[in-house]
RODREN-856262 format. One record per residue (C-alpha): residue number from 0; residue in three letters; x, y, z. Coordinates in steps of 0.2 Angstrom, whole numbers, padded with zeros to 4 digits. Layout:
N
<r seq="NUM" type="ALA" x="X" y="Y" z="Z"/>
...
END
This chain:
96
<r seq="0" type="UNK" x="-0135" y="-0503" z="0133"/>
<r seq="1" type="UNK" x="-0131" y="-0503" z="0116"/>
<r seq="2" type="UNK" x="-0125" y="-0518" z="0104"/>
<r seq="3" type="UNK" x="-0105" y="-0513" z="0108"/>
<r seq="4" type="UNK" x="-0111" y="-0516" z="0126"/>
<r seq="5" type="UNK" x="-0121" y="-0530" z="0122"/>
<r seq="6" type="UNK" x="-0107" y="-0540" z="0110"/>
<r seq="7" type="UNK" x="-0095" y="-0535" z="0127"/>
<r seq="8" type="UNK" x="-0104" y="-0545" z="0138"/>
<r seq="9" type="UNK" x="-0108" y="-0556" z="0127"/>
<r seq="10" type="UNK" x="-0090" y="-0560" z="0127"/>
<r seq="11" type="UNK" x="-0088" y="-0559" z="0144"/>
<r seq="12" type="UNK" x="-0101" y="-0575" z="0144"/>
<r seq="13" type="UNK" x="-0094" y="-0583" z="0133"/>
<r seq="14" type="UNK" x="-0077" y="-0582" z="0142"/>
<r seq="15" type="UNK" x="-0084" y="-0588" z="0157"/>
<r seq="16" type="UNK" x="-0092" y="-0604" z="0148"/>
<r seq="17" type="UNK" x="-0075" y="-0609" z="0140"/>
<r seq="18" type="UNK" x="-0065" y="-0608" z="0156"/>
<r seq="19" type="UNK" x="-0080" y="-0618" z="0162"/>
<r seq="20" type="UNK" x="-0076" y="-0630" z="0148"/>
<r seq="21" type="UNK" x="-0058" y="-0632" z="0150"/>
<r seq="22" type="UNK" x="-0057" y="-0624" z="0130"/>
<r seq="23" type="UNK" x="-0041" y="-0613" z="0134"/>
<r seq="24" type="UNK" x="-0037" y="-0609" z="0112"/>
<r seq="25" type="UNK" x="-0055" y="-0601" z="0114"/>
<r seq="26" type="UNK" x="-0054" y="-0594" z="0131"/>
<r seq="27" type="UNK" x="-0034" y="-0585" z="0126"/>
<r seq="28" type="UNK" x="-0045" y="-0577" z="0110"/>
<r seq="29" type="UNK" x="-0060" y="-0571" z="0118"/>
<r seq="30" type="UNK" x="-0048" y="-0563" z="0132"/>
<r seq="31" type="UNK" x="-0039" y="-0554" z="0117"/>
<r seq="32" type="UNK" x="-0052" y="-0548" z="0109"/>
<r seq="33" type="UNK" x="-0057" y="-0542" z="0126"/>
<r seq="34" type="UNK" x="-0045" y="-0533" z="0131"/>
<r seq="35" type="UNK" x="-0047" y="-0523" z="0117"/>
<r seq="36" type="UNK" x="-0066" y="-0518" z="0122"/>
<r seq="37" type="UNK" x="-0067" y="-0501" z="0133"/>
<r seq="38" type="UNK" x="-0072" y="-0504" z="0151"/>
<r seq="39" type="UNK" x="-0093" y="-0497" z="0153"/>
<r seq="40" type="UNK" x="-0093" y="-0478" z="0161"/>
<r seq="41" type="UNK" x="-0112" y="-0481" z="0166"/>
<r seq="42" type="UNK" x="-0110" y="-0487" z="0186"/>
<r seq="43" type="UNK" x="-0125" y="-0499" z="0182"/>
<r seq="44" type="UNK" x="-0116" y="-0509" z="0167"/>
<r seq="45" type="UNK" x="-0100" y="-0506" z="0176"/>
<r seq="46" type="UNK" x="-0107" y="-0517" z="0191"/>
<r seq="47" type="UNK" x="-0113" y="-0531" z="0177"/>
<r seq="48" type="UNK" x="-0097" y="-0531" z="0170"/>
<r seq="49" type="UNK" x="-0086" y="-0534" z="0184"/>
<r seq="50" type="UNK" x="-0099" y="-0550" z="0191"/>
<r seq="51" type="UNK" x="-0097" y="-0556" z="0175"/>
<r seq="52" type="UNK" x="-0078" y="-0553" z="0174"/>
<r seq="53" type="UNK" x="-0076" y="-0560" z="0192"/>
<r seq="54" type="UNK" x="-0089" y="-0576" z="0188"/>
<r seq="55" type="UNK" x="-0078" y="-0578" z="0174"/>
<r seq="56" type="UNK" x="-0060" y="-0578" z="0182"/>
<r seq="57" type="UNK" x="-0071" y="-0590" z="0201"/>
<r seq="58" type="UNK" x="-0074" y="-0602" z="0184"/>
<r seq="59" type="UNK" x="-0056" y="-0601" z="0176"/>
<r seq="60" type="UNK" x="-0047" y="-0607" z="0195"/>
<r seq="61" type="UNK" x="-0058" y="-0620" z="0199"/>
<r seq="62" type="UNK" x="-0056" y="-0629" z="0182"/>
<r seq="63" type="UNK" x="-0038" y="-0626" z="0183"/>
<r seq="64" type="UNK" x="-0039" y="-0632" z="0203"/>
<r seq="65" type="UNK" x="-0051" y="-0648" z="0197"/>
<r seq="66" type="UNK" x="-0035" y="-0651" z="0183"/>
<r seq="67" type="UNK" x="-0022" y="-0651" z="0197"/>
<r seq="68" type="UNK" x="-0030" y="-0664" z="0207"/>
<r seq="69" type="UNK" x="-0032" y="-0674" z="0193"/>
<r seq="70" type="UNK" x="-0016" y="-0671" z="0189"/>
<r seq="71" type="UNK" x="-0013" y="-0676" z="0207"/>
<r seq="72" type="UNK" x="-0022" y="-0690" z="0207"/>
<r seq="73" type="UNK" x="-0013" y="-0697" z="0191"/>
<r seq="74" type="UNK" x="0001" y="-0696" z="0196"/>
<r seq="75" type="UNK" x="-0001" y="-0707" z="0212"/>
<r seq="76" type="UNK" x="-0010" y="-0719" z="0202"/>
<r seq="77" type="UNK" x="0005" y="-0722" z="0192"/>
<r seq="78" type="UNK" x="0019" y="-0719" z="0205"/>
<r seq="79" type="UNK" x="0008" y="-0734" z="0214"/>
<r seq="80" type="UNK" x="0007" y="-0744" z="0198"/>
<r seq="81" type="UNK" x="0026" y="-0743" z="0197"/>
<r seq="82" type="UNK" x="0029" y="-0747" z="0214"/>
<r seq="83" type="UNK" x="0035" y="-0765" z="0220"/>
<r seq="84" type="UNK" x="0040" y="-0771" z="0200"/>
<r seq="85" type="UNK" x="0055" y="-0777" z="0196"/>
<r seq="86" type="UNK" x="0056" y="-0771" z="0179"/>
<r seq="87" type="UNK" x="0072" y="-0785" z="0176"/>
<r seq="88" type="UNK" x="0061" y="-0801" z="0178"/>
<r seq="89" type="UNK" x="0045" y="-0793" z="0171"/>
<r seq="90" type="UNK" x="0037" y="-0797" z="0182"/>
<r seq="91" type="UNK" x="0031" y="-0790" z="0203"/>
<r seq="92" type="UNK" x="0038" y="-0789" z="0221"/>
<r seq="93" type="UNK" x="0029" y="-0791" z="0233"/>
<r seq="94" type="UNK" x="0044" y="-0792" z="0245"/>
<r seq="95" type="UNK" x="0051" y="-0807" z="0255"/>
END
């Protein structure tokens, strides 16, 4: 493999380990720049490359599933919070 392959993969992992992170600036720069890589020819880097490039996009949806549910889970909190306040008086209603 030589160092164009290496710097390839390289990226690939580093990819992977910011989709991980939740660092999209990097992740959106390291896809660009990899985009502009060729695809390996040998079948046997060919085979590393797409685990990696499949690792990498497994790691990508589970953050951004994990961020939804957060998300989610947020915005219950504070739909409940809400809920039953009588924003006129200042103070809560717990009903009659």
């Amino acid at each position: 493999m030589d160092s164009t392959r290496s710097e390839t993969f390289g990226m690939l992992v580093r990819l992977r380990e910011s989709s991980r992170q939740g660092d999209w600036k990097n992740a959106q720069a390291l896809a660009a720049a990899l985009s502009q890589e060729t695809v390996p020819n040998d079948p046997g880097e060919l085979t590393e490359y797409l685990r990696l490039l499949k690792e990498t996009v497994i790691a990508a949806k589970a953050w951004r599933s994990h961020a939804n549910a957060s998300l989610v889970r947020l915005n219950a909190a504070a739909k409940f919070h809400d809920t039953g306040r009588d924003t006129a008086a200042g103070r809560h209603d717990f009903g009659v």
